[in-house]
C-alpha positions as CSV (number, residue, x, y, z in Angstrom):
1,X,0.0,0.0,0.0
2,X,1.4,3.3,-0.8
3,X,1.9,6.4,1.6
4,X,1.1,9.4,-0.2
5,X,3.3,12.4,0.5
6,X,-0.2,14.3,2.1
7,X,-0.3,11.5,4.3
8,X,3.4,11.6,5.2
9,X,3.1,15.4,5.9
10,X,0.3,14.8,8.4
11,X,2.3,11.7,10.1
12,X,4.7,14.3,10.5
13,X,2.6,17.4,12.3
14,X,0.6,14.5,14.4
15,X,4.1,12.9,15.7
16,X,5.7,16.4,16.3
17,X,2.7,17.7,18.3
18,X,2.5,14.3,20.3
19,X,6.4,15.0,21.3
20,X,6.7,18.4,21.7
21,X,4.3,19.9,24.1
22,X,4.8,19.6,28.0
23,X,2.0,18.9,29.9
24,X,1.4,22.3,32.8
25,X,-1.6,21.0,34.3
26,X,-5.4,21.2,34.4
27,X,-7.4,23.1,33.5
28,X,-10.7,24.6,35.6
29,X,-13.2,22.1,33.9
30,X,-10.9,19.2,34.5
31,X,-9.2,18.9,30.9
32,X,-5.6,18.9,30.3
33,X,-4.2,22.3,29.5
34,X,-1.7,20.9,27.1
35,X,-2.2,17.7,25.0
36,X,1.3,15.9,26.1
37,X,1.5,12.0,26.1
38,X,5.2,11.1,27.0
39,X,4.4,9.7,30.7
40,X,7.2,11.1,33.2
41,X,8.3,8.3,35.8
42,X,5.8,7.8,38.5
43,X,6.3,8.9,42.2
44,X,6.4,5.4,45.1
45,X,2.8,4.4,45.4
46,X,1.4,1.9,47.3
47,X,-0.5,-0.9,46.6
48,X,-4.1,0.4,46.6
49,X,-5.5,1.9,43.2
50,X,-4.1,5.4,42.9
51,X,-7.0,7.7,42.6
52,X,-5.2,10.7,41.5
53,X,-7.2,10.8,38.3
54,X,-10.8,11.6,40.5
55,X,-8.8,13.9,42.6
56,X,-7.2,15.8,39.8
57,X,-9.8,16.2,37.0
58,X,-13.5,16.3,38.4
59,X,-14.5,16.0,34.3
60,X,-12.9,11.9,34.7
61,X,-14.8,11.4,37.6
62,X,-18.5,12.8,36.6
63,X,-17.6,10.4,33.7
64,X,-16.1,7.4,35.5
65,X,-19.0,7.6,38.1
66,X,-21.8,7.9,35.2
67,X,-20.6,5.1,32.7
68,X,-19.9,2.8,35.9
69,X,-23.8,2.9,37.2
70,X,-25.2,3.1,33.8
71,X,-22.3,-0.1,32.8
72,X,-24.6,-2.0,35.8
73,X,-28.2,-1.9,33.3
74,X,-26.3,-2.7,30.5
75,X,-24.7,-6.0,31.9
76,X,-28.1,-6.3,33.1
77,X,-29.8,-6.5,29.9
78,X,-27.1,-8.4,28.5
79,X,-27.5,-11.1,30.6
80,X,-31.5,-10.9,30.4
81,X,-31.3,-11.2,26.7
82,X,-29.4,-14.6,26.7
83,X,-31.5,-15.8,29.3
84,X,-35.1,-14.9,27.9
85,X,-33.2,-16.5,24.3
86,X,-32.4,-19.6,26.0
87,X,-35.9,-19.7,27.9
88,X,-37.2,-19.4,24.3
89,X,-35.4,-21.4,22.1
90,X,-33.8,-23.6,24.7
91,X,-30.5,-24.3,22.9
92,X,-27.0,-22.6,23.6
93,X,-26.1,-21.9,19.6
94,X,-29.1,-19.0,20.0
95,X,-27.7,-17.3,22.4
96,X,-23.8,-17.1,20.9
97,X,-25.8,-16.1,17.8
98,X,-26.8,-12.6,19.7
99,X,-22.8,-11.7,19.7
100,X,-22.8,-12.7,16.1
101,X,-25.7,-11.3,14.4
102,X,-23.9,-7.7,16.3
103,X,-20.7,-8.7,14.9
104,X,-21.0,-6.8,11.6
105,X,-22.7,-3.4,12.7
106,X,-19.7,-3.5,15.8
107,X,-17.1,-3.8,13.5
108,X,-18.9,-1.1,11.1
109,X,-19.5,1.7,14.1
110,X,-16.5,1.0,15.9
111,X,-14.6,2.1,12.5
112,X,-17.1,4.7,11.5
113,X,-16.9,6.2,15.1
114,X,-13.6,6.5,15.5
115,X,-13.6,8.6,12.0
116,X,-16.5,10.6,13.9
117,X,-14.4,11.0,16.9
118,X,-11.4,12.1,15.1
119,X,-13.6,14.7,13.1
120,X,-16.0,16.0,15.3
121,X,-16.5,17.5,18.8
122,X,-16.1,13.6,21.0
123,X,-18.9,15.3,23.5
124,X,-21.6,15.5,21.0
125,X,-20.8,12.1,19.3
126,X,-21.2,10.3,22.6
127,X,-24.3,12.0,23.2
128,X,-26.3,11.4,20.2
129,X,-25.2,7.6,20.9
130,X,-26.7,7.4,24.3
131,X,-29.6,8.9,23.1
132,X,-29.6,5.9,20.6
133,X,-28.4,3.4,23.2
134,X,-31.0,4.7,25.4
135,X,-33.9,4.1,23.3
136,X,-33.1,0.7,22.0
137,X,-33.4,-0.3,25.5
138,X,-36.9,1.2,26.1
139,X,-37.8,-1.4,22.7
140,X,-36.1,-3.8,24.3
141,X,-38.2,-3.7,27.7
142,X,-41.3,-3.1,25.6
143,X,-40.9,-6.0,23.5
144,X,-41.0,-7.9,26.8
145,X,-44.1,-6.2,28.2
146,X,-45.7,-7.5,25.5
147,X,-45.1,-10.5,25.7
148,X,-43.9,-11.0,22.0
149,X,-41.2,-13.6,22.6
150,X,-39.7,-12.9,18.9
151,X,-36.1,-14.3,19.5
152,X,-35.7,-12.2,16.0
153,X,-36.9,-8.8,17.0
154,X,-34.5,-9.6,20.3
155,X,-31.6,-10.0,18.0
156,X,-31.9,-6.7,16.0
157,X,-32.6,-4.6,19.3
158,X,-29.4,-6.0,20.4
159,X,-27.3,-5.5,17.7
160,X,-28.7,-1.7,17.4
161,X,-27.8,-1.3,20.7
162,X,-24.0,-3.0,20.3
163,X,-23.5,-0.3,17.5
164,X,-24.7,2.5,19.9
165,X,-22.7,1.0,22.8
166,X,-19.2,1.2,20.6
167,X,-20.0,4.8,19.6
168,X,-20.0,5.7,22.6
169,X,-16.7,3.7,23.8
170,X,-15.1,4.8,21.4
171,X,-15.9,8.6,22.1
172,X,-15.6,8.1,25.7
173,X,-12.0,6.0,25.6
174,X,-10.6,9.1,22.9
175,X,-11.9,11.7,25.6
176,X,-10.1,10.1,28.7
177,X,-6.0,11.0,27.5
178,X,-7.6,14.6,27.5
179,X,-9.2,14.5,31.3
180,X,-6.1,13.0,33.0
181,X,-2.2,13.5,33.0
182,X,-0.3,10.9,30.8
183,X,1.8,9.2,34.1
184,X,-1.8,8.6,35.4
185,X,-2.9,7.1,32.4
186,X,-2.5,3.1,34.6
187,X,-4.2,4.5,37.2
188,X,-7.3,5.8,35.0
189,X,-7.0,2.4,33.2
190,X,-7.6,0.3,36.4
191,X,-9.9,2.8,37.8
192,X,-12.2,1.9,34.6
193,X,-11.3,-1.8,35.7
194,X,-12.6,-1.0,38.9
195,X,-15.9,0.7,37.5
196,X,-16.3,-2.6,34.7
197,X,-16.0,-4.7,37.7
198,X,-18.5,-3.4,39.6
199,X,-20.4,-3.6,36.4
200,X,-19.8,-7.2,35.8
201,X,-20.4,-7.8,39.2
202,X,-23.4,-6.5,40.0
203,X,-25.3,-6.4,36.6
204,X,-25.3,-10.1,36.1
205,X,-25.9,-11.5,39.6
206,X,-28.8,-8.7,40.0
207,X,-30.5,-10.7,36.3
208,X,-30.5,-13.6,38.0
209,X,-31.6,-12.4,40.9
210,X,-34.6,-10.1,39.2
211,X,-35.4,-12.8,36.5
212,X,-36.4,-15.1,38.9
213,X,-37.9,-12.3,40.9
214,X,-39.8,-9.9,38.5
215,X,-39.5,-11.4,35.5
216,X,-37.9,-10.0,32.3
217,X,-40.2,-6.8,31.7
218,X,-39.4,-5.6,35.1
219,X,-35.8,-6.3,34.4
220,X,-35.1,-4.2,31.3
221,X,-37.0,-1.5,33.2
222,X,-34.7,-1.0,35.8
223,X,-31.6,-0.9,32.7
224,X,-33.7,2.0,31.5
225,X,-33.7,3.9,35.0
226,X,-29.8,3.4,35.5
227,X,-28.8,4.3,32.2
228,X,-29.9,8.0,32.8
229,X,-26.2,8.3,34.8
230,X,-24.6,8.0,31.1
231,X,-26.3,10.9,30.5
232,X,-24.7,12.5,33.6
233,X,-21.7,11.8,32.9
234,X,-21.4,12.7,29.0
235,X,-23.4,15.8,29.3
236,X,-21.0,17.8,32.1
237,X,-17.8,17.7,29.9
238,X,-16.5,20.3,28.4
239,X,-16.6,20.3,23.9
240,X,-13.3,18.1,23.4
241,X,-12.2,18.4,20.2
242,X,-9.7,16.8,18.3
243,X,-6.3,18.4,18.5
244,X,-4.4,18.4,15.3
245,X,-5.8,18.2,11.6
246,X,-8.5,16.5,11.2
247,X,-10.0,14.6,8.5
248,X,-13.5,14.3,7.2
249,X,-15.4,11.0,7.8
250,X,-14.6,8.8,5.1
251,X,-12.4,5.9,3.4
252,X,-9.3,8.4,3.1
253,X,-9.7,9.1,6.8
254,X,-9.7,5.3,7.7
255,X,-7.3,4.2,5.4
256,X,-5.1,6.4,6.9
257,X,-6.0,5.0,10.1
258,X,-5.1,1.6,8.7
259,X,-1.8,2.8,7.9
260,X,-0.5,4.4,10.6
261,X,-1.5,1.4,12.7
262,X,0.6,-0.7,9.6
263,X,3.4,1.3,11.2
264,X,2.9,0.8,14.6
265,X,4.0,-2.7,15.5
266,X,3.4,-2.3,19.4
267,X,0.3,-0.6,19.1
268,X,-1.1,-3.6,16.8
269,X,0.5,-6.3,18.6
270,X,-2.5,-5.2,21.5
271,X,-4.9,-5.5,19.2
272,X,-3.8,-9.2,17.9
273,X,-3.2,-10.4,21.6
274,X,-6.1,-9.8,22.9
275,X,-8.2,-11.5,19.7
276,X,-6.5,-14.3,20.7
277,X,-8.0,-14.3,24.2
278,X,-11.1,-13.5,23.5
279,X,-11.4,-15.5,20.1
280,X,-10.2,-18.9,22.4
281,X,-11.3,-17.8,26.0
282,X,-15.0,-16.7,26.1
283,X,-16.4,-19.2,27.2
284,X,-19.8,-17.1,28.6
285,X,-22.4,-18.8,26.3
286,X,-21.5,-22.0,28.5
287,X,-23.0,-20.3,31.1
288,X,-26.7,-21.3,30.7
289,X,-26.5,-24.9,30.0
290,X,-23.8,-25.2,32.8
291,X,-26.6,-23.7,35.5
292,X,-29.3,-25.6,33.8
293,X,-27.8,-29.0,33.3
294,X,-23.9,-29.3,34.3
295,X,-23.1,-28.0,37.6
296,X,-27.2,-26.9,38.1
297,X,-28.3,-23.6,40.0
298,X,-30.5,-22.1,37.5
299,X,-30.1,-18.7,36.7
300,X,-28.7,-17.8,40.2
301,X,-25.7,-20.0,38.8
302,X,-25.1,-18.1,35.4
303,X,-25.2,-14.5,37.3
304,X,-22.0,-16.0,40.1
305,X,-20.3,-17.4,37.0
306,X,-20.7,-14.3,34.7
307,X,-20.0,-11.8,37.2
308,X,-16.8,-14.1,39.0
309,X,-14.8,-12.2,36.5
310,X,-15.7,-9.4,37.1
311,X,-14.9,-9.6,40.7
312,X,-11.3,-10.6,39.7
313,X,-11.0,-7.7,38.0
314,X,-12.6,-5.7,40.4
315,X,-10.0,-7.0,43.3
316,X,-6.9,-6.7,40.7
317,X,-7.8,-3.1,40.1
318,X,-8.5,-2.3,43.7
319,X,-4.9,-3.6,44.4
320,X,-3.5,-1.9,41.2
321,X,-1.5,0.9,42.9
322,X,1.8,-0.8,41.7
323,X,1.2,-1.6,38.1
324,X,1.6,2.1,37.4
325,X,5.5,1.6,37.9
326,X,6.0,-1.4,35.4
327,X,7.9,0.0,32.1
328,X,7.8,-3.2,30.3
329,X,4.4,-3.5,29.3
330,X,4.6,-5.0,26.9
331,X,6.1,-8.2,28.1
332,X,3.7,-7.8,31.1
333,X,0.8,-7.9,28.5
334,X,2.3,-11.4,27.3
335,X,2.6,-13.0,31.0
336,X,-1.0,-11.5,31.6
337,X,-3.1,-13.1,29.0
338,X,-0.6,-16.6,29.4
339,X,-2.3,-16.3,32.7
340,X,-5.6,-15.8,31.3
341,X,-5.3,-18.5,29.1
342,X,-3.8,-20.9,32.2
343,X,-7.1,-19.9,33.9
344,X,-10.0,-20.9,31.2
345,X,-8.2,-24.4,30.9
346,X,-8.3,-24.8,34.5
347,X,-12.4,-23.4,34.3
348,X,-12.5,-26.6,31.8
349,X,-10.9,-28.9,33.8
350,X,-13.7,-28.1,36.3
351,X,-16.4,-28.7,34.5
352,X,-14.7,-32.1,33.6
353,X,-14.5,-33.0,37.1
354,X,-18.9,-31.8,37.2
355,X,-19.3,-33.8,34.2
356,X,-17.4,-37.0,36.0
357,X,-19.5,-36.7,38.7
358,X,-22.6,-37.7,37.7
359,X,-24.3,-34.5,39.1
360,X,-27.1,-33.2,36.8
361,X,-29.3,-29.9,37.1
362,X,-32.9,-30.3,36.7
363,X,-32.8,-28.4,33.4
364,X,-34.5,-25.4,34.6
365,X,-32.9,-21.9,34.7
366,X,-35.5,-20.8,37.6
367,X,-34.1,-24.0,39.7
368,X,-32.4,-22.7,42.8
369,X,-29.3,-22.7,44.1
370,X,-30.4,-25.9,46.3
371,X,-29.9,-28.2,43.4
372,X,-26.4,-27.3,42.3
373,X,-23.4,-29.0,42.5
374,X,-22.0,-26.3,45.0
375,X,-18.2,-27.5,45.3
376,X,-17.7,-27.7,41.4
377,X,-19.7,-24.3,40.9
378,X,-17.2,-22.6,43.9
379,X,-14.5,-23.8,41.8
380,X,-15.4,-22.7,38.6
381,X,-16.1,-18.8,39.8
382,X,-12.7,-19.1,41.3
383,X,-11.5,-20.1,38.2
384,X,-13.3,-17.2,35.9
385,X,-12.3,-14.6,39.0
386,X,-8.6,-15.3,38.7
387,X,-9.2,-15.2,34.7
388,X,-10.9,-11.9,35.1
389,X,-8.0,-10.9,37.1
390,X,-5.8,-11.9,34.8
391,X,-7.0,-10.2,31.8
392,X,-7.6,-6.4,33.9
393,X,-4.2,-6.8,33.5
394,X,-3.7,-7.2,30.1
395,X,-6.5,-4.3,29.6
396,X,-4.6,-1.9,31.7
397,X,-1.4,-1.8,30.0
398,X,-3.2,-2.2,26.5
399,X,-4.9,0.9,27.1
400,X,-2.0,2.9,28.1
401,X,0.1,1.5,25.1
402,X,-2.6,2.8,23.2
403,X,-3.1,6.4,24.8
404,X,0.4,7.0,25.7
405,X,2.1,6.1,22.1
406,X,-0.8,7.4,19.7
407,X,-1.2,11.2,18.4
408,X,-4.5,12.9,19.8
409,X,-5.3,13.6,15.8
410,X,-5.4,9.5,15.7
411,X,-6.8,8.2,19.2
412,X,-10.4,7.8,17.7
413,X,-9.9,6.0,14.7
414,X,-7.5,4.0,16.7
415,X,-9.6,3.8,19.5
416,X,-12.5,2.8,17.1
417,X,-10.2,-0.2,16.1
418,X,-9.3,-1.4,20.0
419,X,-13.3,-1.2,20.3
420,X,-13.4,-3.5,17.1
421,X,-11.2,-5.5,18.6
422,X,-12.7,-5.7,22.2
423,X,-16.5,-6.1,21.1
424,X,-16.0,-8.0,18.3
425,X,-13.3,-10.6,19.5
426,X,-16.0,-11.8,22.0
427,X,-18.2,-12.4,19.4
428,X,-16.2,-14.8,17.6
429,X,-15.6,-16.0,20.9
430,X,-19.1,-17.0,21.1
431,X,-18.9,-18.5,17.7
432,X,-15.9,-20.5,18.5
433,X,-17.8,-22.0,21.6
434,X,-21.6,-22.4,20.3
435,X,-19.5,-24.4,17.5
436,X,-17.5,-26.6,19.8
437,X,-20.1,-26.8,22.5
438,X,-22.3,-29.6,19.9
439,X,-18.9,-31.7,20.6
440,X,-19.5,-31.3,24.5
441,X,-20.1,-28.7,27.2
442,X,-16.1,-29.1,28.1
443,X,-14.6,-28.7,25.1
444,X,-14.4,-25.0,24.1
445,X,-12.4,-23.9,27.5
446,X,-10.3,-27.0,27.4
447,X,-9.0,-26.5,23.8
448,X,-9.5,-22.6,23.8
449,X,-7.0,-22.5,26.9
450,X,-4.5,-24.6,25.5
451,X,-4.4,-22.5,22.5
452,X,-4.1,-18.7,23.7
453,X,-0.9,-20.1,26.3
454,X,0.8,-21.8,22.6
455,X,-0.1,-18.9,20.3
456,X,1.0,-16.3,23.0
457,X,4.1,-17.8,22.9
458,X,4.4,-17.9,19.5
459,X,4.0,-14.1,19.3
460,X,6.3,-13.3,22.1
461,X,9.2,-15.2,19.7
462,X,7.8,-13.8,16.5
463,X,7.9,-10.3,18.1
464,X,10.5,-9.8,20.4
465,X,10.3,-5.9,20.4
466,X,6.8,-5.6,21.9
467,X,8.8,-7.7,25.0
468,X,10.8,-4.6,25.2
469,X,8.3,-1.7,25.1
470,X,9.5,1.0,27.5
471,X,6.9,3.0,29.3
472,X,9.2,5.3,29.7
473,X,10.0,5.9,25.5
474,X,6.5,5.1,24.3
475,X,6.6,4.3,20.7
476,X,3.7,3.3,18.1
């Protein structure tokens, strides 16, 4: 592919503005005064999350606060859908087929997002996405009031949602290297850790818990009330726009995209690690027939499995003070989703040992927990927590690779890529499993393990400059 000698002179400005300016604080409305990403060496911390970023720049936290509560409905809903699929259709390839149907429209907004986001103020594109986001939800609860039980209509909601859910990502992730100072860039990274795990941790154990309780109707309604915090959150910052030239929405725009990140081995080696861990080690659409047949439990089951990651990655970013003085991060990006990988086999192992048991579930998702195999379904959260763990860390340094070594005039386009990445990998994930899963229940974390610890390994050999990625000299 040819560079053009436009695009070369653009390279240029973007990389000398990225170097050049020195950050001199804050500003009154909690943006950075000065758009500097070369992180300075951090002072001793301990080992508590540092929570500089919510003390320095009140703009982060109104945001951080209002995507975390509003995170909670949409994990919510999330976890409604597959189970209202499953209560419909009763088979496990339906509900990996509501990642999959969203997988196309993800991939479309994340890229056509980040062009927005690189082109226009990131405040207003995040809002007219809520708005969206917002209102898809509304259908989605409606649909359930009326009892309509059209597994189709549930797909498209849920795929029109997805795309509104990236947009938004992708707005809000470009916005963040603007609110907080690059050395706190970890800090802000496990601080959204902290907020996803709370997400993940509350939004799926309350669907199980309100499923059983109120039913699905009354469970989309309460996504609906929390996700009025987005709006919170979005609506108090300041107009960031991007700094830099800009393009104009378009295939020149992303093309260029496409070739800066062609350039930028570290930044793209992120983005093909952590396909590989979510392509091999999703293994969420389990989930159901695990708490209906395998391990038993019902629906109480799936929400302790589905938010056990979550609560790994809520305790790893609660005790993430430290991380913010690694400098190797890439090679800490390697040992972290090795470690991931480690944990789903170890999640399939578990459910062999269920399997061997003889233990059955009733078949029921509104079973209690009185009927589940109790010592086999302790293991397996402790399993998916330490996996969760495990891969905040990965996340953590990704995103700082990301923010620290990319140009403002680039972060959405790149940013709408890492969403890509993030959203869609899971999808395939989902794929990969409801695929396997016709071979038996234990199959997709056994073999999905086994291959994100070999082809991790490959990469680190294949690439040994990522190993060597210095926090300290962050380079595309």
């Amino acid at each position: 592919m040819q560079i053009t000698p436009r695009d070369a002179c653009f390279a240029k400005r973007c990389a000398r503005s990225h170097r050049s300016v020195v950050d001199t604080g804050l500003g009154h409305d909690g943006t950075l005064t000065s758009s500097d990403t070369s992180p300075a060496r951090p002072k001793r911390r301990g080992l508590l999350v540092d929570l500089s970023p919510i003390r320095q720049s009140p703009a982060f936290a109104r945001l951080w606060i209002g995507s975390s509560v509003s995170g909670v409905g949409a994990q919510l809903t999330l976890v409604a859908v597959g189970l209202e699929i499953y209560d419909i259709t009763k088979s496990t390839f339906a509900v990996a087929l509501v990642g999959v149907i969203s997988l196309v429209p993800i991939i479309a907004a994340g890229l056509y997002g980040g062009m927005l986001a690189d082109a226009f103020d990131r405040r207003i594109v995040a809002i007219v996405a809520a708005v969206v986001a917002w209102a898809t939800t509304g259908c989605i609860a409606l649909h359930a009031y009326l009892g309509l039980h059209e597994v189709g209509l549930l797909y498209a909601l849920t795929a029109i949602d997805a795309v509104a859910a990236t947009i938004i990502n992708t707005s809000r992730s470009a916005i963040i290297p603007r609110l907080v100072r690059p050395e706190l860039l970890p800090a802000a990274s496990a601080l959204g850790g902290i907020g996803t795990g709370f997400q993940l941790t509350v939004g799926p154990a309350l669907a199980g818990i309100l499923v059983a309780w109120i039913g699905f109707p009354g469970t989309y309604t309460v996504d609906v009330v929390l996700f009025s915090a987005a709006f919170l959150g979005i609506f108090s910052l300041p107009a960031i726009r991007p700094e830099g030239e800009s393009q104009r929405p378009g295939l020149a725009s992303l093309m260029f995209g496409v070739r800066f990140l062609r350039r930028s081995p570290n930044i793209r080696m992120t983005f093909v690690i952590d396909i590989i861990a979510m392509t091999f080690g999703q293994p969420r659409v389990l989930f159901p027939v695990v708490g209906a047949l395998l391990i038993g439990g019902g629906a109480v089951s799936v929400g302790v499995l589905t938010a056990a990651g979550a609560v790994g990655a809520l305790l790893c970013s609660l005790f993430s003070g430290r991380l913010g003085h690694v400098r190797r991060q890439g090679a800490a990006v390697n040992w972290a989703v090795s470690a991931y990988g480690l944990c789903i086999l170890a999640f399939g192992l578990v459910l062999v040992v269920a399997q061997l048991s003889g233990h059955r579930g009733v078949g029921s998702l509104t079973e209690g927990l009185g009927s589940a195999n109790l010592p086999a379904l302790a293991c397996a959260a402790v399993a998916l927590a330490a996996s969760g763990a495990a891969d905040n860390v990965s996340s953590i340094f990704r995103n700082t690779i990301l923010q620290t070594a990319a140009p403002d005039a680039m972060r959405g386009r790149l940013q709408g890529i890492f969403i890509v990445v993030v959203t869609g990998g899971p999808r395939i994930g989902d794929l990969f499993v409801g695929l396997m899963a016709f071979a038996g229940t234990i199959w997709p974390p056994l073999l999905g393990g086994a291959l994100i610890i070999a082809l991790v390994g490959l990469l680190a050999r294949v690439q040994p400059a990522f190993r060597r990625y210095d926090a300290l000299n962050p380079t595309p």
